[in-house]
Every structure is written in structure tokens, then in C-alpha cells.
N, C-alpha and C positions, 0 to 999 in steps of 0.2 A: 550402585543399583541400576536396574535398566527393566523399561516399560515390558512387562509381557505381551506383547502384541503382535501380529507375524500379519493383520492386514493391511488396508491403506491408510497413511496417515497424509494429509494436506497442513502445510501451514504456511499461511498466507501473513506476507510480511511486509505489506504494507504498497508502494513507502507511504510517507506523510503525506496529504492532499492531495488522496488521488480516491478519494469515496470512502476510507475505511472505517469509518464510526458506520457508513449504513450498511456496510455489510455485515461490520458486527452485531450491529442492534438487531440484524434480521434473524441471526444465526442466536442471537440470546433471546428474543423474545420466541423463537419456535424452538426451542431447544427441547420440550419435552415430547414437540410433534415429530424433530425428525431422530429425537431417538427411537421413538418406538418403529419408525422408519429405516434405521441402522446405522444415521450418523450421529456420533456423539461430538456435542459442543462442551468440553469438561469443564465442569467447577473448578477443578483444582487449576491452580496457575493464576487465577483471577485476585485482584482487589476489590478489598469492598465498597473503595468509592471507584472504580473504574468495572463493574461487574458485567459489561458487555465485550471485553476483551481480557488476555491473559499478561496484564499487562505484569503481573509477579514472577510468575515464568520469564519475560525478557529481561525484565531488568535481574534476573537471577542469574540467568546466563551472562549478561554482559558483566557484570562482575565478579565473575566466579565464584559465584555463592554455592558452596556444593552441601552445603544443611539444609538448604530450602530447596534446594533441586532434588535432595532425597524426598525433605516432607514431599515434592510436586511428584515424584516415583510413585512413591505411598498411596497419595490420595489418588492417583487416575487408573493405577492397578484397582485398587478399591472401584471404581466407577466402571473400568472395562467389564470386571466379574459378574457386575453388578444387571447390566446393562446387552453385553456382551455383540459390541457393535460393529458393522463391516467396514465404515471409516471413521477415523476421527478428525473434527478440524482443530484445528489452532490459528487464532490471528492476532499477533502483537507486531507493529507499525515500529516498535523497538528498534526489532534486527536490522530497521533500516535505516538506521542513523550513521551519521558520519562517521563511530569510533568501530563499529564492530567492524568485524575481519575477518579474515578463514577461522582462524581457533575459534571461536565464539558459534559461526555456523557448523561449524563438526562439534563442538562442545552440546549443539543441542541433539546434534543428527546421532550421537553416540547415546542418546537417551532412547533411541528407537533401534536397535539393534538388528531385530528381526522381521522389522517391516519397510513394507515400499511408500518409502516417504517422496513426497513430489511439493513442492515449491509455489505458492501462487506468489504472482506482483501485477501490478497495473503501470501505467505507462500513460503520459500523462505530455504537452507541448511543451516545452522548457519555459516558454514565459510567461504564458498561464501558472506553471507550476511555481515558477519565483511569487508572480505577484500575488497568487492566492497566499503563499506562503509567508509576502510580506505582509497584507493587509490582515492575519491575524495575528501575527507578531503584534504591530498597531493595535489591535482589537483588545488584545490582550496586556498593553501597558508595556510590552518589553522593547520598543523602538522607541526612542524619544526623538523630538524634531532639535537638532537638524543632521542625527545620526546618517550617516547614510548605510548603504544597503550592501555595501563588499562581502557580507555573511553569507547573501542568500546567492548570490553566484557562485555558488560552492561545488565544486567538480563530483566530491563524492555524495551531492545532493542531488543534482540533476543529471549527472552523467548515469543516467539509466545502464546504458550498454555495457559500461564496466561494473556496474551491479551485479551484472548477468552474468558477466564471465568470471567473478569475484564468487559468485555462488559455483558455478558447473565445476570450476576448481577445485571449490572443499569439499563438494559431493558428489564426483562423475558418476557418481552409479543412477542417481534420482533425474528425473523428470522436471523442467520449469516448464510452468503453463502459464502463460502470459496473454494478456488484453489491451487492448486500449480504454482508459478513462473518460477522455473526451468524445467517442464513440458510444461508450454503454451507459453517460451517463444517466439518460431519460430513465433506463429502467435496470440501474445497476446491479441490484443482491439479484435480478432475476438472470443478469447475462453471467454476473460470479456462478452461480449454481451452472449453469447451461457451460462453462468453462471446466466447471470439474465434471461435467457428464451427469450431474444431479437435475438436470431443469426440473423434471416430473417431480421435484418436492416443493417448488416454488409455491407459494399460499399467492394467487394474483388479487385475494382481500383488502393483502397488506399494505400501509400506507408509513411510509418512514416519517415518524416527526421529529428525528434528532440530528436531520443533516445541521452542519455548520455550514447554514449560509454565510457566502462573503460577504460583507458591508460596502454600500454603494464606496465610487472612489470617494467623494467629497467627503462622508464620513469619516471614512482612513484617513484623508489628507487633515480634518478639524481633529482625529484624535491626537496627530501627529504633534500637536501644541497643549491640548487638555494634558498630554503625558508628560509636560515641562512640570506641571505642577506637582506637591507635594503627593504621594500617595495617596494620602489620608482625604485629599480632596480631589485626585484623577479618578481614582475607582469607584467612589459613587456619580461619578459625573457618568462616567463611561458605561455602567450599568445603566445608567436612566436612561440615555440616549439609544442604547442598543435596544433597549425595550420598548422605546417609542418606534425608533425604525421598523422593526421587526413586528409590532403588536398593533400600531398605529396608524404605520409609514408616511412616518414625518419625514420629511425630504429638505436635503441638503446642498444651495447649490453652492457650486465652487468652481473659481477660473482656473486654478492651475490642476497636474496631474501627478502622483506616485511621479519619484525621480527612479528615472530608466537607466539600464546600464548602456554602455556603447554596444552598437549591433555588432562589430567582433565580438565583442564578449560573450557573446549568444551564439556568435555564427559558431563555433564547435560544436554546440552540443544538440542545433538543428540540423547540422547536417549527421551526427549520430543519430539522432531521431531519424531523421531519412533513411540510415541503413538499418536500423532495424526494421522500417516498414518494410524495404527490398530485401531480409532478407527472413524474417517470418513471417509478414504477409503478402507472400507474393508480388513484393512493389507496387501496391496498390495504397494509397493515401487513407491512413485509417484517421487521421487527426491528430497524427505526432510532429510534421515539421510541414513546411509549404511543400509543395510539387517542385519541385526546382532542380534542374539539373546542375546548377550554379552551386549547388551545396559543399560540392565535392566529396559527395558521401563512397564514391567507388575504393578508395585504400582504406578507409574504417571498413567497409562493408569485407573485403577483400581479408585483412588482419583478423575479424571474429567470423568466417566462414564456418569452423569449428562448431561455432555455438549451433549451428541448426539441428545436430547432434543429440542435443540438451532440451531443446526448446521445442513445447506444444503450442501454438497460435489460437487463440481463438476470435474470430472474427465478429463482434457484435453487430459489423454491415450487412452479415449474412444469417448470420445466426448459427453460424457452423462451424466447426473448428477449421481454420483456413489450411488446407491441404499444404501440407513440406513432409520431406523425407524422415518422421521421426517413427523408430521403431518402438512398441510397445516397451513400458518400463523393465516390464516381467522378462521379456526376451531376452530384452539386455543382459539381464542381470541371469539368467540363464545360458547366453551362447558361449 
């Protein structure tokens, strides 16, 4: 089966820790304002405990689940007819995990046949991205002390750039629109709209109340020994304490800090951060790696030249989509 649809489809894939519960939560709580507007955020694809994201749609893809990929046919034909919308979004932070691959992103691109599908991701400083990512591991009881952290230095987690070129491969016809996270984050679902060329639906009302704040370090580092303990007596601990912090802000001091990896171990994948900034935003420091010409970002930069091809920039510094040589999706796909 395959979506009837011949407009724009966006689907925004995350990755993990880079804002995408409040993009979602923005995109689910006006769902009914921007369809009457023309973009459809569909029902179908969702769970009903995760109902701000389509998080049954990825995990259906990732597995090859092709009976729920029908029922998800099914149901968003049903929504398009219904509705009859000029784009639709999709965002599941799924597709961006370690295991998926080309098949997986053409397994979902093949559900859109007849439309111009385009790519969102955000982009994020590598060590910001580990540590947020370990301090809710911790938060969440899945790090125990004195685990250490070899997991979150994981190439196909922070290596952004080969994301990117992992996508433009399984889809060269589609468009990726990309941003920076630590630039947009002040006023993020507004700089995501202003990325897809939506700003003019932005409600400036709205007030997110579902980010996942990090937890101070000292927090993380005391979870990091509550999680020695039995379950049955870590998770109400770790419940109480997050409620204090967060509803109360009880404060937690502590000498020591998160164990850090060696700054080789980082130096790769700041200096790919580097070349992405030279080479969709025009070399200018959006907040992906230091200024530094020491990076040695010029032969990564040099190897994904290609990707500029692929890649829409948009600059939250400026508020503008940051000028490179990208020619319209539609041309493309016409010349």
C-alpha cells in the first residue's frame, strides 16, 4: 500500500537530545489549528502513551512490521481525504538511532511515493549531546555507578555528518533541512516552523511545559549510587528527588563531576561539527564545535562537499535560511 499524497511531506527525525519532545508537543497541541491551516500532524502512527509523536510508525519501520505499516496506510489516507492538507509532518527521534540504515529510511520513503518528502534534524555540540544524554540515562535508572560511559561515545550517535550522508544516500531525490539545537534553543518549535518556511503558523502564546530539563550535575552524580540499589527502592527515591528539584529546587552540592571521556575521543567528531558549520553555514560558528582552526575539519569538510547538494541550512542567528547553493526540491526532481 502507499500514502495517496502528491504534496509535501516533512519528517523530522530527531535525533535524541536535541529538543524533540517540544517540537513535538507543539505540533500535538495545535494540531487542530494548523490543520485547518494546511498542515496535518496525523493521528495515525502514534501511541497512546507517547501521543505527541509517531512513535508506532518508527518502531514499525524499524522492524519491518509491514501489517501496521498498512494499518498506518490506512489510517492517514483516511486523515488526508478527510482533511485534505498541503503538508504533512511526521516526527519519530526513532529513525535516529544507532540500528537503522538505508533500508529502513527508503522502507519509510517508499510509503510516500508520490510526494516531496524533505528530512528535518537538528544538530547539536558533541559534548553537550553525550552529557545530556548521559544525565538522563542516570535520571532514568539505566547507568548504574560505577558503569562508565563507552555507550554514549558512540559514532553512529553523535557523528551527525555521517547521519547526513547516511540519509542523502537512501533518498538523493529529497531535500534535508537542517539547524542548530544549541542556537534555536531559546525559542525552539518557533525556529523548527521558520525552518520548514511555516514561521507564520507559530502561536507566540505558547509556552512548552514538557521539555526534559537536565538534572543539576550533583543530582546525576547522587543518582549515580541511588541506582546501586534494588529497584524496588531506586525508583521511588529517584521520583521523589526529581520532584523536589524540579517543583521545589532543592539543591544538591557535590565535589566531584560526570566522568568525561578523553578529549581525543571528542576531538573527531568536533572537528565534523566544524565542517558542517563551513560547509552549510557558511563557516560561521552556530554552536556545533569551538572556532578553531586546530580541528582539522578541512578533509572531512572536503570528503562531504557533495552533501551541500542535499542540504537546506537554516540559521536561527539570523533567522533566515543561511544562503548555499541548494536548488529547489521540485527542480530537482524535474531537470
Amino acid at each position: 500500500m502507499r500514502v495517496s499524497f502528491a504534496n509535501r511531506v516533512v519528517v523530522h527525525m530527531g535525533p535524541h537530545k536535541t529538543g524533540t519532545t517540544a517540537i513535538q508537543q507543539y505540533f500535538f497541541e495545535h494540531a487542530p489549528a494548523l490543520a485547518d491551516q494546511g498542515v496535518l500532524y496525523p493521528e495515525a502512527g502514534r501511541h497512546p502513551h507517547f501521543p505527541n509523536q509517531h512513535w508506532l510508525l518508527g518502531q514499525a519501520i524499524c522492524q519491518g512490521d509491514e501489517a501496521y505499516l498498512d494499518q498506518f496506510v490506512r489510517e492517514l489516507n483516511d486523515e488526508i481525504a478527510a482533511s485534505s492538507p498541503d503538508t504533512i509532518v511526521i516526527s519519530t527521534e526513532t529513525l535516529a538511532r544507532e540500528a537503522v540504515g538505508v533500508e529502513h529510511l527508503r522502507r519509510l520513503r517508499a510509503l510516500f511515493p508520490d510526494a516531496t518528502v524533505e528530512w528535518a534534524l537538528l544538530f547539536r555540540e558533541p559534548e553537550k549531546l553525550r552529557r545530556s544524554r548521559y544525565a538522563e540515562q542516570v535520571r532514568a535508572g539505566l547507568l548504574a555507578f560505577p558503569r562508565g560511559i563507552e555507550d554514549l561515545i558512540n559514532p553512529r550517535f553523535i557523528g551527525q555528518l555521517e547521519r547526513v550522508a547516511m540519509l542523502a544516500k537512501a533518498c538523493p531525490e529529497d531535500a534535508i533541512r537542517v539547524t542548530s539545537f544549541d542556537a534555536a534553543k531559546a525559542n525552539l518549535a518557533e525556529h523548527f516552523l521558520a525552518m520548514l518556511g511555516l514561521e507564520t503558523l507559530y502561536d507566540r502564546a505558547w509556552a512548552d511545559g514538557s521539555t526534559h530539563e537536565s538534572l543539576p550535575v550533583g543530582v546525576t552524580e547522587f543518582f549515580r549510587y541511588v541506582n546501586r540499589l534494588p529497584e524496588r527502592f531506586a525508583g521511588p527515591v529517584r521520583r521523589r528527588i526529581r520532584q523536589g528539584v524540579w517543583d521545589k529546587g532543592w539543591r544538591f552540592a557535590w565535589a566531584g563531576s560526570a566522568p568525561d571521556p578523553e578529549l581525543d575521543d571528542l576531538r573527531p567528531f568536533l572537528a565534523s561539527n566544524r565542517a558542517i558549520e563551513r560547509l552549510f553555514f557558511e563557516g560561521k560558528s552556530v554552536g556545533l564545535a569551538p572556532h578553531n582552526s586546530g580541528l582539522a575539519s578541512d578533509p572531512i569538510m572536503q570528503d562531504h562537499m557533495w552533501l551541500k547538494d542535499h542540504v537546506i541550512a537554516y540559521d536561527p542567528l539570523e533567522g533566515d535560511p543561511a544562503a548555499n547553493p541548494v536548488q529547489d526540491v521540485n527542480e530537482r526532481k524535474t531537470a
